[in-house]
VMD Tcl script that draws the C-alpha trace (Angstrom):
set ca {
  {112.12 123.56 96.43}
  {114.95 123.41 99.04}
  {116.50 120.25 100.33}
  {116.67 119.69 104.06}
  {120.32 119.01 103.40}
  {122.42 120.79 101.56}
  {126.10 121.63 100.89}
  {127.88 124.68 101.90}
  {127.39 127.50 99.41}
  {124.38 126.06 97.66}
  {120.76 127.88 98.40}
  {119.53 128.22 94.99}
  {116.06 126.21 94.87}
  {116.28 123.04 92.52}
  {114.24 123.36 89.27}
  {111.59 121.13 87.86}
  {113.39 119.85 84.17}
  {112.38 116.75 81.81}
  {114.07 113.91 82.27}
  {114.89 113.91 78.06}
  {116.63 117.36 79.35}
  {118.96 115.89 81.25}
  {119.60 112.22 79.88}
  {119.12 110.31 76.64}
  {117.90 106.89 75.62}
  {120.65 105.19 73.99}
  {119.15 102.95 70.75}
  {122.38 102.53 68.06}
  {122.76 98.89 67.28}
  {126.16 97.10 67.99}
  {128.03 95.93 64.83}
  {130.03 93.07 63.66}
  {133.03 95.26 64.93}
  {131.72 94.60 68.43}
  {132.57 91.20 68.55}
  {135.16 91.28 71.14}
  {132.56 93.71 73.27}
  {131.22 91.75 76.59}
  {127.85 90.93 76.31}
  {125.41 91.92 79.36}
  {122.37 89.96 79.52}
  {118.80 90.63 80.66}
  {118.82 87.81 82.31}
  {121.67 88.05 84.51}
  {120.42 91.24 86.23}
  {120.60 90.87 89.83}
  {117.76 92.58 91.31}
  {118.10 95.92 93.26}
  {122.26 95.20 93.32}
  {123.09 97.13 90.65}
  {125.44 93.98 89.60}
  {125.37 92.08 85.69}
  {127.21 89.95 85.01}
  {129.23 90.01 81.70}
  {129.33 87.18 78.98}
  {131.99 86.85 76.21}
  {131.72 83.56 74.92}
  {128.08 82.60 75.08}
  {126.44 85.35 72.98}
  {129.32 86.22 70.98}
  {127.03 84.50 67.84}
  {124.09 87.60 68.76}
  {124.85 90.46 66.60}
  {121.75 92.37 67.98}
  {121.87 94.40 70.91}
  {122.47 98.25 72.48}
  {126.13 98.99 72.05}
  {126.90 101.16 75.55}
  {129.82 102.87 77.05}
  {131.23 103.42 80.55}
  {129.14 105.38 83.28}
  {125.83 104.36 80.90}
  {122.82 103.17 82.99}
  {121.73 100.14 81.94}
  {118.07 99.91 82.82}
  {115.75 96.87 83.44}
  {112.16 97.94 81.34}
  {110.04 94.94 82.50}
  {107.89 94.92 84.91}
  {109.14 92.13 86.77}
  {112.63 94.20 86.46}
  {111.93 97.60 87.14}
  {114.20 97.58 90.12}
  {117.36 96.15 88.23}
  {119.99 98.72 87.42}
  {123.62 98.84 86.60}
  {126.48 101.72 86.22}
  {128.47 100.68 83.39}
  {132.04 99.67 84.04}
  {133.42 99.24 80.66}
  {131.95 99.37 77.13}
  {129.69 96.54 75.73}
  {126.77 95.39 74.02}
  {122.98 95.20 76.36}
  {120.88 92.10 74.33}
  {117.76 92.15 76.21}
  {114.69 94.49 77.47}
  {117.14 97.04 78.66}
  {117.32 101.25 78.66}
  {120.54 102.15 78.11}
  {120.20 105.45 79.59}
  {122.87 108.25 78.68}
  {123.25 111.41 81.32}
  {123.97 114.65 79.78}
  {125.24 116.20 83.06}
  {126.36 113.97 85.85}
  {126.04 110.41 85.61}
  {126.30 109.42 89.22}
  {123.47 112.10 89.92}
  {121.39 110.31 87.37}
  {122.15 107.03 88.52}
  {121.04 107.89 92.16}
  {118.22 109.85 91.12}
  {117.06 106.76 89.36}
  {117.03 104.22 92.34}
  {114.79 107.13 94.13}
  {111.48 106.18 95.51}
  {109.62 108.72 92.59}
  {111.60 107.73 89.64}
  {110.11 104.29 90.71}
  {106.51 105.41 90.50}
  {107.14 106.83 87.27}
  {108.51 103.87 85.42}
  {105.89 101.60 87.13}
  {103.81 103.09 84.68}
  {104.23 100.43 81.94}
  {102.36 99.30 78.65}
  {101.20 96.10 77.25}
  {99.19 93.17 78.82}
  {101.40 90.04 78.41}
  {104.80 91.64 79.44}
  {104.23 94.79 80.87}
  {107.04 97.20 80.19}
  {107.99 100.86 81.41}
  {106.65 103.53 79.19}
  {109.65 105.41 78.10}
  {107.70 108.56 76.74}
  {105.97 108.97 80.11}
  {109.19 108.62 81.78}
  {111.52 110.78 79.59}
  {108.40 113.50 79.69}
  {108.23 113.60 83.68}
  {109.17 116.34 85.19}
  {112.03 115.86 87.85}
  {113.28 118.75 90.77}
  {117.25 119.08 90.17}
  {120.14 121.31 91.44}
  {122.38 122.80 88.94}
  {125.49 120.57 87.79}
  {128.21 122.09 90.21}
  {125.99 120.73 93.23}
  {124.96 117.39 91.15}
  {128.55 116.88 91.35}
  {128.78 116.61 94.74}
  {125.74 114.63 95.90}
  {126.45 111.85 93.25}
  {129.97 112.03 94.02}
  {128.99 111.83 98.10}
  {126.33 108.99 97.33}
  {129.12 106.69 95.12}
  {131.80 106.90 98.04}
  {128.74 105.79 100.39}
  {127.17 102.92 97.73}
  {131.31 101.78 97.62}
  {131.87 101.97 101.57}
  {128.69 99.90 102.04}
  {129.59 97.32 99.57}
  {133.15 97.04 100.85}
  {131.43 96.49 104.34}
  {128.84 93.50 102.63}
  {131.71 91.79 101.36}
  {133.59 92.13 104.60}
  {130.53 90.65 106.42}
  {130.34 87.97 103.86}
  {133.75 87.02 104.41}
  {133.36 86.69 108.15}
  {130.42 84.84 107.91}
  {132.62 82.57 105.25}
  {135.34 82.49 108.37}
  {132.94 81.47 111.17}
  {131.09 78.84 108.51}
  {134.78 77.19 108.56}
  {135.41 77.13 112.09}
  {132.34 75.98 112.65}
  {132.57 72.77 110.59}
  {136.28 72.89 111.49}
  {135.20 72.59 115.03}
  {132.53 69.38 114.13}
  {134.50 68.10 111.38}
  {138.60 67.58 113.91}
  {137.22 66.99 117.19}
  {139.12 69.65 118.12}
  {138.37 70.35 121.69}
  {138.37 66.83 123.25}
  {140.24 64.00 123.45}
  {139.77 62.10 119.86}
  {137.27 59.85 120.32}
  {138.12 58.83 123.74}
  {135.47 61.18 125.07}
  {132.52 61.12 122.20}
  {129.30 59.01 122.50}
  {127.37 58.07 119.71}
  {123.46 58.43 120.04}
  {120.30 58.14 117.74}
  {118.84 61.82 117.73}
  {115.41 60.04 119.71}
  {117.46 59.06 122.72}
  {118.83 62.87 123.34}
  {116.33 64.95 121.92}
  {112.21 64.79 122.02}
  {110.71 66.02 118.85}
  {107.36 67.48 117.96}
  {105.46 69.01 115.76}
  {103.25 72.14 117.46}
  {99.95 73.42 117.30}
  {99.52 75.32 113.65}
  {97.33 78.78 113.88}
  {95.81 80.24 110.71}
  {96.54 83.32 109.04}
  {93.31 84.66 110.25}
  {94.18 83.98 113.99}
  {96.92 86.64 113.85}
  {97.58 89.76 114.54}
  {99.54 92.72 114.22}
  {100.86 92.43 117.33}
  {101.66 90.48 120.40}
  {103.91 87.60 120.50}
  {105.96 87.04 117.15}
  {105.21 83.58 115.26}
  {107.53 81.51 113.76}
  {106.29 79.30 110.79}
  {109.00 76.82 108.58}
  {111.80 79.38 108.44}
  {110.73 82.58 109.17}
  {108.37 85.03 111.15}
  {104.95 85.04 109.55}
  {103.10 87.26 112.54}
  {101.82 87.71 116.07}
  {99.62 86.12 117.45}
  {97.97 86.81 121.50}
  {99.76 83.95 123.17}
  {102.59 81.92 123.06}
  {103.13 78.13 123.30}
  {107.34 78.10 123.80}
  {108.16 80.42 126.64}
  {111.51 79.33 126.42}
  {114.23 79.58 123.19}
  {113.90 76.84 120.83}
  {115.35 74.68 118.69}
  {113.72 73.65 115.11}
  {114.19 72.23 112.13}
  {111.79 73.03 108.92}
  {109.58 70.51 108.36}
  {107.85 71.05 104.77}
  {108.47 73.43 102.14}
  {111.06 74.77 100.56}
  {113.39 75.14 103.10}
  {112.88 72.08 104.55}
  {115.77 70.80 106.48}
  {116.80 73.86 107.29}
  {117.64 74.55 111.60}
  {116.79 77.55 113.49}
  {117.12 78.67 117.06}
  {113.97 80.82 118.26}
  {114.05 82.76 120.94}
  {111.31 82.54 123.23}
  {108.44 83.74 124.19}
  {107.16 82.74 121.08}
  {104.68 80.42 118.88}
  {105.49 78.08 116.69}
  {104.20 76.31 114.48}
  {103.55 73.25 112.99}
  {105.55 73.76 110.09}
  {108.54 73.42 112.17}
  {109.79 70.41 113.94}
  {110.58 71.55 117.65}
  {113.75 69.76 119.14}
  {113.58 69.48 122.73}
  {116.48 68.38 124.30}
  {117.56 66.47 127.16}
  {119.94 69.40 128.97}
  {121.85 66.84 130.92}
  {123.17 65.63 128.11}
  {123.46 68.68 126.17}
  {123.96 72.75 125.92}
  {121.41 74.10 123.80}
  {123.56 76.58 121.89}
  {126.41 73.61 121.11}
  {123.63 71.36 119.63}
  {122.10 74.22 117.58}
  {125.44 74.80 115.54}
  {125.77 71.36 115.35}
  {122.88 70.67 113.78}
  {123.81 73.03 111.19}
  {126.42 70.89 109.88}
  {124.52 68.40 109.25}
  {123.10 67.75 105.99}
  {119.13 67.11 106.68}
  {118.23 67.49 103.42}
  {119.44 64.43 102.54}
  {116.65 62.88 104.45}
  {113.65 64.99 103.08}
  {110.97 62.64 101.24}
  {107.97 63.92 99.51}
  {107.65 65.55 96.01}
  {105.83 68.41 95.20}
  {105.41 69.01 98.81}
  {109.23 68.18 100.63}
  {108.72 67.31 103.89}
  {111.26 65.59 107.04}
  {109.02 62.97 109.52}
  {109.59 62.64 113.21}
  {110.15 58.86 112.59}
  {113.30 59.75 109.93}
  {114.94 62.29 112.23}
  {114.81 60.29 115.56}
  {116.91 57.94 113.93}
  {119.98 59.96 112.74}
  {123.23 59.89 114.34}
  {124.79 62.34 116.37}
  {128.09 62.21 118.35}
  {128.38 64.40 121.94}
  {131.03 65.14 123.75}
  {130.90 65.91 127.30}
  {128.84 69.27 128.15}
  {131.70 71.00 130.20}
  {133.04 70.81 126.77}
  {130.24 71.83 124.83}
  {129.90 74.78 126.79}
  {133.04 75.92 125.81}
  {132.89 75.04 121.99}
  {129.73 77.17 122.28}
  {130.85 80.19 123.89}
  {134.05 80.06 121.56}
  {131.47 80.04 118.51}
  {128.88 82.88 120.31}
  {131.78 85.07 120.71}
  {133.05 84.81 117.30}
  {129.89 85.29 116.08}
  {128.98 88.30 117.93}
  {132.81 89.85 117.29}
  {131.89 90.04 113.41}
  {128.32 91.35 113.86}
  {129.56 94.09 115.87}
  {132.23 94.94 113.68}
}
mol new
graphics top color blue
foreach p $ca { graphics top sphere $p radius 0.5 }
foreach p [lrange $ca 0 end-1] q [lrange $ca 1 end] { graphics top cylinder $p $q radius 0.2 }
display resetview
């Protein structure tokens, strides 16, 4: 087998080996004298991350558990976890359904190789009824293609500096969504770009706005293409037509996320799950209203139980305060731009 890719200086084919030949399943117990090791629960696996969080208080009374060391995989065995893995950091103790997988050559190699599309269909293959479970002698007896340990090296050292420049990049888009979030409610909050009060109106949302609920189409009516539909936060499918040629406001109107506010950009349909705010543009600039909207707290108006849900007759009488459009044009242009800056970045 040859890669498509490969480095410089490396043609040899890559051999089919045993996953037991090139890693080990890590069972000794932790001790009393691993008191003072962090404790990583099953529980606080976050899926497909690769990110556990460590407890050294709460479990420090469990003296049962996996006793790892850095650059072991920890590995999520239940079904519902199969995806869940985690390079370790630091030493500690794994109290839970975990694999605490040890490599024998290169541990970033392994640890790649494991979030791989086939190493998935093999642990898939589980046991038991109740809680199914990977099968570890089917896995550790698969056969696996691998380079020798000089190019294993270099891909898992090439993959880790990738995995690390894509986090750094999440957290840098998280932190300029946290930056526009602020301005944003900055912007609402001061009044910044008008004169106080001098120059704000108060209104009940039913005199600026008209709000409906639209036609709902079943899952059977659509397609796999066409025009996209948008159901109470989300696109669910196509469907052949449209019924909002233009973009849209809406606001969730059952569900889960009710409350929640969306712009939609037309041609589209949607559905009666949303509430569709159409405003009066005299008054207002679509854009300015959306982000305002979003700083207010809806939720706080949802009735309903098991099923949450936000009537026409509860949101047509909340307050909202506009400023002059001239304005609002340019509190929404300021907020586009920023917006667009840090998703181009």
């Amino acid at each position: 087998m040859y890669p498509k890719v490969r480095f410089r200086g490396f043609d040899e084919p890559w051999k089919n080996k045993k996953f037991l030949t090139f890693s080990s399943k890590i069972t000794k117990n932790s001790t009393s004298d691993d008191i003072d090791f962090p404790r990583i629960e099953f529980e606080n696996i976050v899926s497909g991350e690769g990110k556990l969080a460590q407890n050294r208080s709460k479990l420090n009374h469990i003296k049962s558990g996996i006793k790892f060391d850095k650059g072991d995989i920890l590995f999520g065995k239940l079904r519902p976890y199969l995806k869940n893995w985690w390079l370790a950091e630091f030493p500690g103790v794994a109290v839970g359904d975990f694999w605490v997988i040890r490599a024998k050559d290169n541990r970033y190699f392994l640890y790649y190789l494991i979030q791989a599309p086939l190493f998935e269909k093999v642990s898939n293959y589980t046991t038991g009824t109740k809680m199914p479970r990977s099968d570890w002698n089917y896995v550790s007896n698969t056969f696996f293609k691998l380079p020798k340990i000089d190019e294993q090296e270099k891909i898992g050292r090439i993959l880790d500096k990738v995995d690390s420049l894509l986090s750094l990049q999440q957290r840098k888009l998280e932190l300029e969504k946290q930056i526009f979030y602020a301005l944003k409610t900055h912007i609402f909050a001061k009044d910044l770009f008008f004169n106080g009060q001098k120059d704000m109106i108060k209104y009940k949302l039913k005199d600026v706005s008209n709000m409906y609920q639209p036609e709902t189409i079943t899952a059977t009516q659509m397609s796999t293409n066409g025009y996209k539909v948008f159901g109470a936060n989300g696109y669910i499918g196509h469907y052949y037509n449209f019924n909002h040629k233009d973009d849209a406001i809406t606001i969730c109107a059952r569900g889960a996320s009710t409350g929640a506010v969306n712009f939609v950009p037309g041609p589209v349909w949607i559905t009666g799950n949303s509430m569709v705010v159409d405003i009066d543009s005299k008054l207002i600039n679509q854009l300015y209203f959306y982000y305002y909207l979003t700083t207010l707290n809806l939720k706080k108006y949802i009735t309903g139980g098991a099923q949450p849900q936000l009537t026409k007759e509860i949101l047509n009488g909340i307050n909202v305060n506009l400023i002059p459009i001239n304005i609002q044009i340019k509190v929404a242009n300021i907020l586009v731009l920023k917006l667009s800056n840090f998703l181009c970045k």
